[in-house]
C-alpha positions in Angstrom: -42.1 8.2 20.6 -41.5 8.1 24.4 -39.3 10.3 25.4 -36.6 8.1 27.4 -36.5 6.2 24.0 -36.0 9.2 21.9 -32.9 10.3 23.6 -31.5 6.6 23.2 -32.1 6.8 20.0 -30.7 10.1 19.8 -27.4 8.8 21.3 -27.1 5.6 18.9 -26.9 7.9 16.3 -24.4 9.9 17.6 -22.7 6.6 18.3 -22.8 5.4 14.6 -21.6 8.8 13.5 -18.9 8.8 15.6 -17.8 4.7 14.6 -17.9 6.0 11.2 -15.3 8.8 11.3 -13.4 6.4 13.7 -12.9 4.6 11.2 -12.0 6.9 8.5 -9.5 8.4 10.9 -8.2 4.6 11.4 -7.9 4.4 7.6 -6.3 7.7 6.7 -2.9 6.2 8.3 -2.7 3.0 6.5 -3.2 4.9 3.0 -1.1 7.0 4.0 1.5 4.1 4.7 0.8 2.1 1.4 1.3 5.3 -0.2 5.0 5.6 1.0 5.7 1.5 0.7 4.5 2.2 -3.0 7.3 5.5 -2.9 9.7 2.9 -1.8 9.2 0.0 -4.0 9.9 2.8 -7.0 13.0 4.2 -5.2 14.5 0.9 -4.5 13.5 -0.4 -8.1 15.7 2.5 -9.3 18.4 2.3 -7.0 18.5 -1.5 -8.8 18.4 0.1 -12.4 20.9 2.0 -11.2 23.2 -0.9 -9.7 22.6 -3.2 -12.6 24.2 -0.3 -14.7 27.2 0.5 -12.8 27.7 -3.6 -12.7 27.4 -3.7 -16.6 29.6 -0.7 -16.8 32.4 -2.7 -14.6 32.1 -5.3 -16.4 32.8 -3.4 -19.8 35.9 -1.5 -18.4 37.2 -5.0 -17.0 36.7 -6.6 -20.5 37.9 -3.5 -22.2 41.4 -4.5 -20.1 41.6 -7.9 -20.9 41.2 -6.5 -24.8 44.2 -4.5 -24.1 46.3 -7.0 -22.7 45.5 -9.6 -25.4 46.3 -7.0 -28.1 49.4 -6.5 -26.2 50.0 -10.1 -26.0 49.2 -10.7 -29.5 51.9 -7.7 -30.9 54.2 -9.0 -28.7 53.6 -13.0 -30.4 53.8 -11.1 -33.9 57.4 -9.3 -33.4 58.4 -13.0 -32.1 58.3 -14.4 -35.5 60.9 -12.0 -37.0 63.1 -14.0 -34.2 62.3 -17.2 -34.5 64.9 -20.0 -36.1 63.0 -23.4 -36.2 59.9 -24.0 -38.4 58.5 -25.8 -35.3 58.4 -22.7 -32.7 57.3 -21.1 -35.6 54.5 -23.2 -36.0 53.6 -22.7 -32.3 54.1 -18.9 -32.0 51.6 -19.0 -35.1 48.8 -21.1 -32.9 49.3 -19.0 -30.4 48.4 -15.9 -32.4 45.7 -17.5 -33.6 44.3 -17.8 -30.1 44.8 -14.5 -28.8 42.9 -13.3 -32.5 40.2 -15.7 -31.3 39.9 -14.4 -28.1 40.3 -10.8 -29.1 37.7 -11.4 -31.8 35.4 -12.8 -28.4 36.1 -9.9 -26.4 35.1 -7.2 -28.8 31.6 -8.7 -29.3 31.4 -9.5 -25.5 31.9 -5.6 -25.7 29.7 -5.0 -28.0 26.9 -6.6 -26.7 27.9 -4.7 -22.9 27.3 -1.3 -25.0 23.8 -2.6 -25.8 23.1 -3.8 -22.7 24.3 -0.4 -21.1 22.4 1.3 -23.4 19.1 0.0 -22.0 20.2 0.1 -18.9 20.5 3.6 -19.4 17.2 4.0 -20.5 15.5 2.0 -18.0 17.2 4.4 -14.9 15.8 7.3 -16.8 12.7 5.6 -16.7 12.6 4.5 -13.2 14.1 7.9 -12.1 11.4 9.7 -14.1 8.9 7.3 -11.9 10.3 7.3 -9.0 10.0 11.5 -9.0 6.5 11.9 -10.2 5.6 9.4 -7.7 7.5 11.6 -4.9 5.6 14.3 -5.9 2.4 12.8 -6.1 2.9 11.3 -2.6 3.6 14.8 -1.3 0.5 16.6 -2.4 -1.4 13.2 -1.4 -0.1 13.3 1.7 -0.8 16.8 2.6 -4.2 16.1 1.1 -5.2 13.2 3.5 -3.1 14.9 7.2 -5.6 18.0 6.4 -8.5 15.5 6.2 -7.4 13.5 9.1 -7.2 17.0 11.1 -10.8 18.0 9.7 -12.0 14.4 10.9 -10.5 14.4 14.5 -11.8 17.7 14.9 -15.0 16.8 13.9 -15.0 13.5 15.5 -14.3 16.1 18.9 -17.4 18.0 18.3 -19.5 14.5 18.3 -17.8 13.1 21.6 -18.3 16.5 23.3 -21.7 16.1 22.0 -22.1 12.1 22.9 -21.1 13.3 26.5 -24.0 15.7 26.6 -26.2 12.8 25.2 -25.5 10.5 27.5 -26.4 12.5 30.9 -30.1 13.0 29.0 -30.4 8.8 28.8 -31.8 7.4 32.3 -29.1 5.8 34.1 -31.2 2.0 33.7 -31.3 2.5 30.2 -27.9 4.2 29.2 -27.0 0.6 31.4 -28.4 -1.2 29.3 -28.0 0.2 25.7 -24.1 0.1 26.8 -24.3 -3.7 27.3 -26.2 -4.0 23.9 -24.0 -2.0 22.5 -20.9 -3.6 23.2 -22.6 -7.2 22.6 -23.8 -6.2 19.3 -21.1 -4.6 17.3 -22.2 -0.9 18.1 -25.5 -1.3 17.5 -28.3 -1.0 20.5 -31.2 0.5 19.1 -32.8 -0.3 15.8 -35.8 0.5 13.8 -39.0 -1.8 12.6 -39.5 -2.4 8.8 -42.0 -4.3 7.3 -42.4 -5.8 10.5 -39.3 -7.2 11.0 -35.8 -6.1 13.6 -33.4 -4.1 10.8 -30.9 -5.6 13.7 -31.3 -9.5 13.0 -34.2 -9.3 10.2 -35.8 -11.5 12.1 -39.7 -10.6 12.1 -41.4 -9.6 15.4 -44.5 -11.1 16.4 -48.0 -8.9 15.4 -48.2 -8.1 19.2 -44.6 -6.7 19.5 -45.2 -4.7 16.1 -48.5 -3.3 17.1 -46.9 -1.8 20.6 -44.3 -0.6 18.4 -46.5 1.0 16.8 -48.3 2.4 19.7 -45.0 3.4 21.1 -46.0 3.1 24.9 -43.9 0.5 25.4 -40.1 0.1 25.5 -39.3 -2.9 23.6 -36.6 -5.3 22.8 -36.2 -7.7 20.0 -36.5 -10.9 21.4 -33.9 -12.4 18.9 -30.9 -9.7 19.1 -32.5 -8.1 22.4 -31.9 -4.7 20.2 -33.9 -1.8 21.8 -36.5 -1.5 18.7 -38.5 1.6 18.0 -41.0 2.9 15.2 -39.8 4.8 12.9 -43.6 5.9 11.2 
């Protein structure tokens, strides 16, 4: 392989090592990110276990007054009766009792069915607590785990631009000119091999000429498709 051609060759490689830890470095923020909107669904679902609770619970103790006062109301209807002169406002002192039992009687399995529903509520802040936790922890250690690997990436990613910049001072200034164009006009990717007589750029196949010079590798060739810079692999 001609020299001038081996050092581009040299530096696309370089290139596609460093795109690739670009973009692991790119991707090690937005886990990390989903990893704390998951931490906050499960804290906000338990602040709501929590909220529907305390509303239940209000909701019991407010009930739990109104018992009172109808069972006060009630005893105070009963005592009435001892008073009372006419069979008529006895009659209607005795309806009214009959109310207040009715809605007592409603109240208590109101109240009732509030200590059930308390009851799961209960259980499901224990359970979204528990969650919430385990997933606080396991976002910590995950955390940790992927800024360590960000900080081994970047540092690595430093060696191959340090390296790049070397590189690219050994590429003749017509070529590096030219591989940057191709480079940027071709999604990071200026220089390819030949395979079964074909550009692994486009796939398009090269004509028997263009694949024999390959071959040869006197030349310095582009694909006449992509205008890749093609070389031989053997």
């Amino acid at each position: 392989m001609r020299e001038d051609l081996a050092q581009v060759v040299d530096l696309q490689n370089l290139d596609l090592e460093i795109a690739r830890l670009q973009r692991e470095v790119e991707k090690i923020p937005r886990e990390i990110a989903e990893l704390e909107q998951q931490l906050a669904s499960s804290r906000v679902a338990w602040e709501q276990a929590r909220e529907r609770l305390a509303a239940i619970e209000q909701l019991r103790r407010s009930k739990e007054r109104d018992l009172e006062e109808v069972t006060a109301e009630q005893g105070k209807r009963q005592t009435r009766l001892f008073e009372i002169k006419t069979n008529q406002e006895y009659a209607a002192v005795l309806k009214e009792i009959e109310g207040l039992k009715e809605r007592r009687s409603k109240l208590e399995d109101e109240i009732l069915e509030l200590f059930d529903q308390i009851e799961e509520a209960q259980g499901a802040v224990r359970n979204e607590g528990a969650l919430f936790q385990e997933r606080e922890k396991t976002f910590g250690e995950q955390r940790t785990t992927k800024e360590d690997e960000l900080k081994r990436l970047q540092g690595e990613l430093g060696l191959l631009e340090e390296k790049r910049r070397r590189q690219v001072s050994r590429v003749e200034p017509g070529l590096r000119q030219t591989y940057t164009r191709i480079l940027r006009s071709r999604g990071g990717v200026a220089v390819v091999p030949v395979k079964d007589g074909s550009c692994l750029g486009c796939h398009v196949a090269l004509t028997p000429q263009t694949y024999n010079e390959l071959r040869m590798g006197d030349l310095l060739l582009s694909c006449a498709n992509c205008q890749r810079i093609l070389y031989w692999k053997g």
